[in-house]
C-alpha positions as CSV (number, residue, x, y, z in Angstrom):
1,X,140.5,105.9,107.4
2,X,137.3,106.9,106.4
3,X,134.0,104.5,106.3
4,X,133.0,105.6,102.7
5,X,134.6,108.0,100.1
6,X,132.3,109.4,96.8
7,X,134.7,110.6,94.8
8,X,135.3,111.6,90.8
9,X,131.9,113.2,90.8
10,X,130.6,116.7,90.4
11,X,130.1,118.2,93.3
12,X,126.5,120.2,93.8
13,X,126.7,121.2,96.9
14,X,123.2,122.8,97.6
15,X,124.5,126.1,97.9
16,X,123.3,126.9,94.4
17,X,127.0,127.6,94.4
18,X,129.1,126.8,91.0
19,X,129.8,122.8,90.7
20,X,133.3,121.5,91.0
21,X,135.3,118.1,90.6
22,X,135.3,116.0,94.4
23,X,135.1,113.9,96.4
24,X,133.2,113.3,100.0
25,X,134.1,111.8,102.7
26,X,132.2,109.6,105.2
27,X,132.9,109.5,109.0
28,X,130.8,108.3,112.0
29,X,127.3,109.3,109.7
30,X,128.9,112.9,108.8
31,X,130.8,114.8,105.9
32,X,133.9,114.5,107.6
33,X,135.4,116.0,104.2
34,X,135.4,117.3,101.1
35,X,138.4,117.5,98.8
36,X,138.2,119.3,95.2
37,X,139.9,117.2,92.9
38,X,141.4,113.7,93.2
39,X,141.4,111.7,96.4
40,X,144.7,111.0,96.2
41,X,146.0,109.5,99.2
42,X,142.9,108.7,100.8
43,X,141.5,105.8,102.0
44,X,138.0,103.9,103.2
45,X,136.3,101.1,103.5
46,X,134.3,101.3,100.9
47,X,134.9,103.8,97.8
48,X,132.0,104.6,95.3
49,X,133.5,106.2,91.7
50,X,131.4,109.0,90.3
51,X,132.5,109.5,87.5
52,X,130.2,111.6,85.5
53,X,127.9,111.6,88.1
54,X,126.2,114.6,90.5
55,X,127.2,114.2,94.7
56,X,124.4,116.0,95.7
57,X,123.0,116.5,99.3
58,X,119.4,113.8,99.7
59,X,116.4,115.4,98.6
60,X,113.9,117.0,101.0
61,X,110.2,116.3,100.4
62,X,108.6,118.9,102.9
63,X,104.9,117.6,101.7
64,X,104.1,114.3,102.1
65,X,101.4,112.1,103.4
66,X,103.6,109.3,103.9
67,X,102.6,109.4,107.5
68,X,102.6,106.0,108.1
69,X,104.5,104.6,104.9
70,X,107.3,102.9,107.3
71,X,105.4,100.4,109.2
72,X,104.2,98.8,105.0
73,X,107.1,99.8,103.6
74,X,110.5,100.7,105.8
75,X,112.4,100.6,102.7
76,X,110.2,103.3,101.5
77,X,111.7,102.4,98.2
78,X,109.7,105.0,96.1
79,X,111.5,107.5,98.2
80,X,114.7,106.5,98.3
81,X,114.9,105.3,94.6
82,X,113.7,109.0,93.9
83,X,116.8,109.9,95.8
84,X,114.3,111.9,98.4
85,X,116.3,111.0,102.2
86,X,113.8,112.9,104.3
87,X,110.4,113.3,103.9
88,X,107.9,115.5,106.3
89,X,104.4,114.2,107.2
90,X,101.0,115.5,108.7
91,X,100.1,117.9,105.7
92,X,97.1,119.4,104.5
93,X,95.4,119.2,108.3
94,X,95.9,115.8,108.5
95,X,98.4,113.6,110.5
96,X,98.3,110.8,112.5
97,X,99.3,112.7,115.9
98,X,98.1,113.6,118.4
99,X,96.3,110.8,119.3
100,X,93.7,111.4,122.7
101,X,91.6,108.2,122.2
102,X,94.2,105.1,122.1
103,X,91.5,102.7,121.9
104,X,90.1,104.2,118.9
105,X,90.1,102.0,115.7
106,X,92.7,102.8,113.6
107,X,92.1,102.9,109.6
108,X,93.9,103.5,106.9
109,X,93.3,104.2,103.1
110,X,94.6,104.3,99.2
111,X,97.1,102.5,98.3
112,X,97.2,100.5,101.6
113,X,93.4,99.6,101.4
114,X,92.9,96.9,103.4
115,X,95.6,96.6,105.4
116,X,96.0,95.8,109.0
117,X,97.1,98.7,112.0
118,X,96.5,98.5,114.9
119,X,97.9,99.9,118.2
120,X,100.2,97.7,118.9
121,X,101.8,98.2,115.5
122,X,101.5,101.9,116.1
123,X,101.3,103.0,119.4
124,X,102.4,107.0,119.0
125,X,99.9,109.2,120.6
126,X,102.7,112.4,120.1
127,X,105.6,113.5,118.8
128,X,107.9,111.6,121.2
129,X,106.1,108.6,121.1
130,X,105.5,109.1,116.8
131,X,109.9,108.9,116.3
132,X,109.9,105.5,119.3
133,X,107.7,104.2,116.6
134,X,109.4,105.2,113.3
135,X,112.8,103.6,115.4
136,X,111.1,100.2,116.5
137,X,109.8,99.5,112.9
138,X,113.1,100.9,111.2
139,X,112.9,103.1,108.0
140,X,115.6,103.8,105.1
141,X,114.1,108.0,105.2
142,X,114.6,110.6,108.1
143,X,110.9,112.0,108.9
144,X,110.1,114.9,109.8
145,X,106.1,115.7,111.6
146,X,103.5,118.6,111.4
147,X,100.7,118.2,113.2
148,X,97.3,118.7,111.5
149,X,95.2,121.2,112.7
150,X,92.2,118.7,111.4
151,X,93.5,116.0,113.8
152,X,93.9,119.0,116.6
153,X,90.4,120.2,116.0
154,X,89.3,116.7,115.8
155,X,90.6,116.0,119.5
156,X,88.7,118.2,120.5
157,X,84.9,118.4,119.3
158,X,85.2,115.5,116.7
159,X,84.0,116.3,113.2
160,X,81.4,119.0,114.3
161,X,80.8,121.9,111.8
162,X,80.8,124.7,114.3
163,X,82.7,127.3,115.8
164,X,85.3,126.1,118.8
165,X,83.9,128.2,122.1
166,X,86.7,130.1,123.7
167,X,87.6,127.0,126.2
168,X,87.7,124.8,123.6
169,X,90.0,127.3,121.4
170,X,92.5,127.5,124.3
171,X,92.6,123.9,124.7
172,X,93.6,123.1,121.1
173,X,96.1,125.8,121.4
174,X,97.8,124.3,124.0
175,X,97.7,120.5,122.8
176,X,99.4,122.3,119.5
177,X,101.9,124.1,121.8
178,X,102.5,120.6,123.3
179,X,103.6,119.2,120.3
180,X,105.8,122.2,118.7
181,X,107.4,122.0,122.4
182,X,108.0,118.1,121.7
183,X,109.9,119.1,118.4
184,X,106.7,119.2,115.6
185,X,108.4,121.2,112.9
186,X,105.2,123.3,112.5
187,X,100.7,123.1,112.2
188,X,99.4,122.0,109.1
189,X,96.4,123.5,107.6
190,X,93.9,121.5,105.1
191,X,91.3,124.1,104.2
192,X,88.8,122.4,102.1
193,X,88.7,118.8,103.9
194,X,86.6,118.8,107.0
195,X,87.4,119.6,109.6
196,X,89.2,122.3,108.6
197,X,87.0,123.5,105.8
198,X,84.9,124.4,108.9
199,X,86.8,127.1,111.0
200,X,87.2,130.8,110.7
201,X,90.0,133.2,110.0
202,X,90.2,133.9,113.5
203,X,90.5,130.3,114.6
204,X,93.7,130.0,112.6
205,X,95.2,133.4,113.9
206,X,94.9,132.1,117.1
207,X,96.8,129.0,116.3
208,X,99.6,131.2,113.9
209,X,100.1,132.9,117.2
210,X,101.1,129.4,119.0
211,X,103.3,128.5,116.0
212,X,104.9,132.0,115.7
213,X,106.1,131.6,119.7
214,X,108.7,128.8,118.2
215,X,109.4,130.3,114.9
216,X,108.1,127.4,113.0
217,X,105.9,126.8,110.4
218,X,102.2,127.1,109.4
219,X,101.9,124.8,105.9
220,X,98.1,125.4,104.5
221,X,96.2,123.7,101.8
222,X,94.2,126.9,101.1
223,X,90.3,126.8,101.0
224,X,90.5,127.1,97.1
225,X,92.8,126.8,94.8
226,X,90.7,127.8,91.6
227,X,87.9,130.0,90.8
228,X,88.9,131.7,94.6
229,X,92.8,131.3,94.8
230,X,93.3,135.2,95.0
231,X,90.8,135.3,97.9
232,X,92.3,132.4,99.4
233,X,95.8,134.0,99.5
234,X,94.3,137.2,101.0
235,X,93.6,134.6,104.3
236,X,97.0,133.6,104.2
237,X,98.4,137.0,103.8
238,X,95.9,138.3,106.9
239,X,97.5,135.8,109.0
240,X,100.7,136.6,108.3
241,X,100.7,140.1,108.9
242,X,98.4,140.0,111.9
243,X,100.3,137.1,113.6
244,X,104.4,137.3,112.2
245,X,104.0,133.5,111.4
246,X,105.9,131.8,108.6
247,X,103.6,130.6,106.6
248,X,104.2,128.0,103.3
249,X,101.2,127.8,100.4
250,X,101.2,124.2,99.7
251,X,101.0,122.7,96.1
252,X,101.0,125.9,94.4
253,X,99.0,125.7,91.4
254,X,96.5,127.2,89.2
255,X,93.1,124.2,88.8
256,X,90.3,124.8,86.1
257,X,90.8,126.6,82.6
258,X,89.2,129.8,84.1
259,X,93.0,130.1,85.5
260,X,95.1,129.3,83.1
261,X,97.4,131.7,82.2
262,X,97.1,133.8,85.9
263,X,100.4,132.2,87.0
264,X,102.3,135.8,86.8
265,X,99.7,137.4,88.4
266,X,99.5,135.2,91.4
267,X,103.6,135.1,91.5
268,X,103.2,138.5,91.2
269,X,101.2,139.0,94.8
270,X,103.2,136.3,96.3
271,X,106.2,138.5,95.9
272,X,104.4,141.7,97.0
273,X,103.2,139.9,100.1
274,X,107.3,139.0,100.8
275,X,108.1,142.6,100.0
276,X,106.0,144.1,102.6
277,X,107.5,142.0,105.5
278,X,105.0,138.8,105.2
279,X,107.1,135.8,105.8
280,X,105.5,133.8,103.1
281,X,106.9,130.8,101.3
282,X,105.9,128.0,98.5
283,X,105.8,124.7,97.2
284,X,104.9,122.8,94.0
285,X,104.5,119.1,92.6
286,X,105.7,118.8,88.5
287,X,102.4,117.2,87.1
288,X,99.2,119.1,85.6
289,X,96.9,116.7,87.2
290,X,96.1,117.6,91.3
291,X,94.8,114.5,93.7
292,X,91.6,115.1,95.9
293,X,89.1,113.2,97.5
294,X,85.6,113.4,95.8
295,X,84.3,114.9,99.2
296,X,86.3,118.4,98.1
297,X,83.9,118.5,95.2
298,X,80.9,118.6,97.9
299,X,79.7,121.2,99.9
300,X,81.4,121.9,103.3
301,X,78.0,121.6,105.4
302,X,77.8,117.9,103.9
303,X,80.9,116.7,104.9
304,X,79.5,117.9,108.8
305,X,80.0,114.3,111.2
306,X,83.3,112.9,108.1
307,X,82.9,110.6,105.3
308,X,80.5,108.4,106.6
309,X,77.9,111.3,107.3
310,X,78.4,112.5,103.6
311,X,77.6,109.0,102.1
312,X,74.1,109.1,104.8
313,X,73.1,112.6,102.9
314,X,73.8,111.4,99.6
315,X,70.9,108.5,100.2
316,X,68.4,111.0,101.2
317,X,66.9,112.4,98.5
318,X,65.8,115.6,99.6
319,X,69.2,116.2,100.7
320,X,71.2,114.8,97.5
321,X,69.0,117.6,95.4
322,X,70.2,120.4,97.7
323,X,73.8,119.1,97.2
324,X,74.3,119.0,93.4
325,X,74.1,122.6,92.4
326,X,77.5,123.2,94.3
327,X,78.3,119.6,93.5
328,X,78.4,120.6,89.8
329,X,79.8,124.0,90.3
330,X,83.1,122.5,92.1
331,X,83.5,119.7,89.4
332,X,83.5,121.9,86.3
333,X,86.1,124.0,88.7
334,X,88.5,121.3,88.9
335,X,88.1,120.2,85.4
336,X,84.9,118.9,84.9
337,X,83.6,115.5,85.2
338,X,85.5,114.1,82.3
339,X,88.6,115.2,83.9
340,X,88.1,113.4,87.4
341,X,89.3,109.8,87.1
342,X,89.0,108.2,90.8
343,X,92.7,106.2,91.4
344,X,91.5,105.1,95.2
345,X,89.0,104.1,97.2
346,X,89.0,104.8,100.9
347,X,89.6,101.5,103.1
348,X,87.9,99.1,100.6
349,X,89.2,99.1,97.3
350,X,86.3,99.0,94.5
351,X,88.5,98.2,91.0
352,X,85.3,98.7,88.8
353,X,85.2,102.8,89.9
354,X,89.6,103.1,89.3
355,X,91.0,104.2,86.0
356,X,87.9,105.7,84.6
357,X,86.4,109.2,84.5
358,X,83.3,109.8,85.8
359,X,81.5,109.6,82.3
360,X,82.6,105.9,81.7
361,X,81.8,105.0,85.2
362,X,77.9,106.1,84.6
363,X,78.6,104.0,81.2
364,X,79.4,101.2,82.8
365,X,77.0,101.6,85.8
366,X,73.8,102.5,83.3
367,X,73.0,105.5,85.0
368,X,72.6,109.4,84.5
369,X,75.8,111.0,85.6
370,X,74.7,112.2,88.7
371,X,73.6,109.5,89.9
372,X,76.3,107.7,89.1
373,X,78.3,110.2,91.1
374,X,75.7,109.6,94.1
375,X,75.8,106.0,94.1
376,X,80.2,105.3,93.6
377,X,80.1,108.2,96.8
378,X,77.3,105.7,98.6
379,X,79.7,102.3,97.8
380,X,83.0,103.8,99.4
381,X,81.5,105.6,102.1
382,X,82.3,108.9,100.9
383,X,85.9,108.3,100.3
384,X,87.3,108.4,96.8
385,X,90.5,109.6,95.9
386,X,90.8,110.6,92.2
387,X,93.1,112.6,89.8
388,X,92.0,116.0,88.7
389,X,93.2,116.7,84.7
390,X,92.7,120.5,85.2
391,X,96.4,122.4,85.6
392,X,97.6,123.9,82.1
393,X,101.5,123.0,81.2
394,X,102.8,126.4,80.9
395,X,101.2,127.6,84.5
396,X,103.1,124.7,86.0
397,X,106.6,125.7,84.0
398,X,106.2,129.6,85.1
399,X,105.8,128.4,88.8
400,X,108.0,125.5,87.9
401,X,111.2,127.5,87.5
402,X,111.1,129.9,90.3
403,X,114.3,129.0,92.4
404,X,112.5,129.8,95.6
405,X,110.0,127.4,95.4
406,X,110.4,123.7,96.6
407,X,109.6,120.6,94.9
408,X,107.5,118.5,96.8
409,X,105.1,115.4,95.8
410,X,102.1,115.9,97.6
411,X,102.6,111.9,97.5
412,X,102.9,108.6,99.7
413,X,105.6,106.2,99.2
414,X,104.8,102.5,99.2
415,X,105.8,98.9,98.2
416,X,105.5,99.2,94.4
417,X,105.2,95.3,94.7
418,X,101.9,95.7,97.0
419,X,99.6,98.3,96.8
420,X,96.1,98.6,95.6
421,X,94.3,101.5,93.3
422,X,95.9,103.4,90.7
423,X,98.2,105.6,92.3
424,X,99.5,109.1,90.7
425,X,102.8,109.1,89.3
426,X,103.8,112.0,91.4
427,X,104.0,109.5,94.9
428,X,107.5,108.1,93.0
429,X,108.1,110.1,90.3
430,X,108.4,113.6,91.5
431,X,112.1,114.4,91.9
432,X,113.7,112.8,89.2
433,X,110.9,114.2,87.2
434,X,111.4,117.9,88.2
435,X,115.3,117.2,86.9
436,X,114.0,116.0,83.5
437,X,111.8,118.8,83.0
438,X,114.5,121.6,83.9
439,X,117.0,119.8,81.7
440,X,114.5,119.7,79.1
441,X,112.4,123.2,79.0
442,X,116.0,124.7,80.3
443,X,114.5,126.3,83.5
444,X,117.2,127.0,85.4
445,X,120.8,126.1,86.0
446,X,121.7,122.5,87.7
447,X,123.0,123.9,91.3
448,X,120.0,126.3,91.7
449,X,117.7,123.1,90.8
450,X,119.7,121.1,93.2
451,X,119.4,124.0,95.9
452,X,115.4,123.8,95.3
453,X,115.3,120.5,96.0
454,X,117.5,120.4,99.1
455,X,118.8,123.6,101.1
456,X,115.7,125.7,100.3
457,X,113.2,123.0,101.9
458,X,115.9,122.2,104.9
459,X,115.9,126.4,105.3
460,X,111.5,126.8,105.3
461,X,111.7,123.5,108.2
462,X,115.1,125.2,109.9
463,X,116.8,121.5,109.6
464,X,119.4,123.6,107.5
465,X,122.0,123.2,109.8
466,X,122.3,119.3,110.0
467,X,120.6,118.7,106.3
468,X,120.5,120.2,102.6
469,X,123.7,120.3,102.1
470,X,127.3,118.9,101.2
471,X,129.1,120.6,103.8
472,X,132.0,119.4,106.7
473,X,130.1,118.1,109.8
474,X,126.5,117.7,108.3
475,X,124.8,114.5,108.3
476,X,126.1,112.6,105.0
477,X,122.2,112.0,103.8
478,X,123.6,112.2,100.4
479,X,122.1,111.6,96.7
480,X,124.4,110.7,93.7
481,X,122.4,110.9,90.0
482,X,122.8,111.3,86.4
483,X,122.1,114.3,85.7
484,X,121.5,113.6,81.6
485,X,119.5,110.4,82.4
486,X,117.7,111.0,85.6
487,X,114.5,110.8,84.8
488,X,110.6,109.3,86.2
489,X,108.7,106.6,84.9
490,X,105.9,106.4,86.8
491,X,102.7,107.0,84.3
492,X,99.1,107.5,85.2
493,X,98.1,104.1,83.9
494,X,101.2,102.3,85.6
495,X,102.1,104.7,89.1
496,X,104.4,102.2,90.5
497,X,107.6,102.5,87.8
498,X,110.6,103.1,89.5
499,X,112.5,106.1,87.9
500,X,116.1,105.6,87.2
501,X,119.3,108.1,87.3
502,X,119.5,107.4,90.8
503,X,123.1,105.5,91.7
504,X,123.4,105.5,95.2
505,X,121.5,107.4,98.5
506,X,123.1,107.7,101.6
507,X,121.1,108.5,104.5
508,X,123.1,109.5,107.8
509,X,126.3,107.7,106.5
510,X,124.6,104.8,105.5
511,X,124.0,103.5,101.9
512,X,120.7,102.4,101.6
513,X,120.1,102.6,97.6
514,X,123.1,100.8,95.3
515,X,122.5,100.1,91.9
516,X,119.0,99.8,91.6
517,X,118.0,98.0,94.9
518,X,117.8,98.8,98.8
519,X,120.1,97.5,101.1
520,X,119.5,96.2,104.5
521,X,120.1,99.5,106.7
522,X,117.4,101.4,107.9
523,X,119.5,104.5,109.5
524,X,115.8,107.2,109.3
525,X,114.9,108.9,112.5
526,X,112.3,111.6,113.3
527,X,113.8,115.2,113.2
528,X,112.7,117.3,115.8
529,X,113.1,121.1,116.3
């Protein structure tokens, strides 16, 4: 006897293989077997019908900053009810291992603004001790970690804007060879927040060299993605061919009109980079609007010393007038200021600044923009979150129906029933999202959109032989939808709707998302590799 049976439904398998009639079943936590055609004969303790319904491997979401999601929200409901079963954390440079300091305060932004961590409630200071925490608070998602080379860099000189010396460079290299050793799927690099915005080529070769010992990954938000995206693939193609490192460009997009339109093209030197031996790969959120602190818009040197140091220059006066010519340049880039509507606000949350672009919150505040700009940077100590209105529909659409690039949120799950700001849709909506717009534009076929959302990302983070896809002897983390009604919900102006489609998630054998609501298990566990 089996423990579960899924059968009458249309098997998608992940192979981007054709679909047929099945059923799967569940043994122990793994696809004991798979039957095309009736279950006839068999039996389990629990059997789920269906009928007219996609068994689908779970979705992978290899870029996420849901680092510390569990220890709010171990249901991470906005996952699971996306039908997403493993999410990867520690992108764009930041994550929360390795930890050197354990007595250092720990804080925590966005939409858990003003909530309490400390270290007894997370006491993980590496990879190993990251997955004991993730098992001693219990989560419905497996996890996988990057390390950010931010938080790596940060170990080791702070939030200096200098070059590391040559001790310094080999001891961040081995604290990152530490934690690929302890099973980190790869380094994450986020270009344009300091620290990162701060290094050299040369300082990320040497790190691609660490990462290219264990054939894992380097994932890089790129130092522009705009006015200098073609530059900033250059870098990326540099360090591939000079190190051998596999290297994914995260949230591919296009920002600011001066772009639009330029999606072939840079598809176009993607696939010549792959063509000439670069092991180069991509991902890509479904919404025209990105999500960036404020501090991006700044200049690098200002953000020299974090946040706090940035809202110190912006009181000085002499310094604020040296800081608004590139100030201004980097808004009208992403969109210009009545394109950038601020959804969070660091630690403290400051309703009167979320919701609004930057033109209504000088309104409101009485002031010349600028200053008003100044002043909201001042308040939250230099940490606002906003939404960026600045990617053009059919830019996301070309990139949007390549089969080789993943679908990935960019987002952080939480309790849609507690959470502060005005979080972007794409933290909840992005799977069922990326279904709706591929069934409605017609962008590809259903098993090569299934395969995009589950064995390509479990291939790029080599978990491809345990996850991403409906096979004998995998782990059953397993996602059954609609595939005519699955769909998102979540709006700007309300980022905590549920979507629907989603009839039941398994994650290692366990069901953890029935009819609409979570159940009680909490089978996640950290992946290592």
């Amino acid at each position: 006897m089996y423990d579960i049976i899924i059968k009458n439904g249309l098997i998608v398998d992940g192979t981007a293989g054709e679909p047929y009639d099945g059923a799967v079943c569940v043994k122990d936590g793994r696809i004991s077997k798979i039957i095309r055609g009736a279950a006839d004969g068999e039996t389990a303790e629990t059997v789920f019908d269906a009928k007219g319904r996609v068994i689908a491997p779970g979705f992978i979401d290899i870029h996420t900053h849901s680092d510390y999601s569990y220890l709010f929200d171990p249901t991470m409901i906005g996952n699971i009810s996306s039908g997403v079963t493993f999410v990867v954390s520690g992108n764009c440079g930041r994550s929360p291992i390795p930890v050197r300091d354990t007595s250092a305060p720990l804080k925590v932004g966005g939409v858990f603004a003003e909530k309490h961590i400390d270290r007894e409630m997370f006491d993980a200071y590496d990879v190993t001790t990251y997955g004991e925490n993730i098992a001693k608070h219990g989560c419905t998602t497996n996890y996988g970690a990057l390390i950010g080379h931010g938080f790596l860099r940060n170990a080791i000189i702070g939030m200096e804007k200098r070059d590391l010396t040559d001790a310094e460079l080999t001891e961040m290299c081995d604290l990152a060879n530490k934690m690929l050793e302890q099973g980190a799927l790869g380094i994450s690099l986020g270009l344009i927040y300091a620290p990162g915005s701060f290094c050299r080529t040369e300082e990320l070769i040497s790190l691609a060299k660490v990462v290219k010992k264990h054939d894992k990954l380097i994932c890089v938000h790129m130092r522009n993605e705009n006015d200098y995206i073609f530059e900033a693939i250059d870098e990326m193609i540099e360090i591939g061919r000079k190190t051998g490192c596999r290297i994914e460009i995260s949230h591919l997009k296009l920002m600011g009109k001066r772009q639009w339109g330029k999606s072939a093209k840079l598809l176009a030197k993607i696939d010549r980079a792959r063509a000439s031996g670069i092991r180069i790969t991509c991902d890509q959120y479904p919404y025209t609007s990105s999500s960036s602190g404020i501090a991006s818009c700044y200049p690098v040197w200002a953000l020299d010393g974090g946040f706090d140091a940035l809202a110190d220059r912006c009181r000085d006066d002499a310094t604020w007038e040296k800081i608004v010519p590139e100030l201004l340049e980097k808004m009208d880039s992403r969109g210009g200021a009545e394109n950038i509507i601020p959804g969070e606000t660091g630690t403290v949350v400051h309703p009167e600044f979320i919701g609004k672009n930057l033109p209504q919150i000088a309104d409101e505040m009485g002031l010349p923009l600028l200053e008003a700009i100044r002043q909201m940077t001042i308040i939250c100590g230099g940490n606002v979150k906003c939404f960026y209105n600045n990617m053009s529909e059919e830019d996301v659409l070309a990139i949007m129906s390549r089969t080789d690039i993943c679908t990935i949120s960019d987002g952080t799950t939480y309790d849609v029933k507690d959470y502060v700001g005005a979080p972007h849709p794409r933290n909840i909506g992005t799977f069922p999202r990326f279904f709706r717009l591929v069934r409605e534009h017609n962008l590809m076929p259903l098993q090569s959109a299934v395969a995009r959302c589950t064995s390509l990302p479990a291939s790029v983070i080599r978990v491809d032989d345990e996850y991403g896809f409906i096979k004998e002897g995998y782990a059953a983390s397993i996602t059954v939808f609609d595939p005519d009604n699955i769909t998102d919900k979540a709006t700007y102006e309300n980022g905590a709707l549920l979507s629907e489609g989603i009839d039941l998630v398994l994650v290692n054998g366990e069901v953890v998302f029935k009819d609409g609501a979570v159940t009680s298990a909490r089978p996640g566990r950290l992946v290592k590799r």
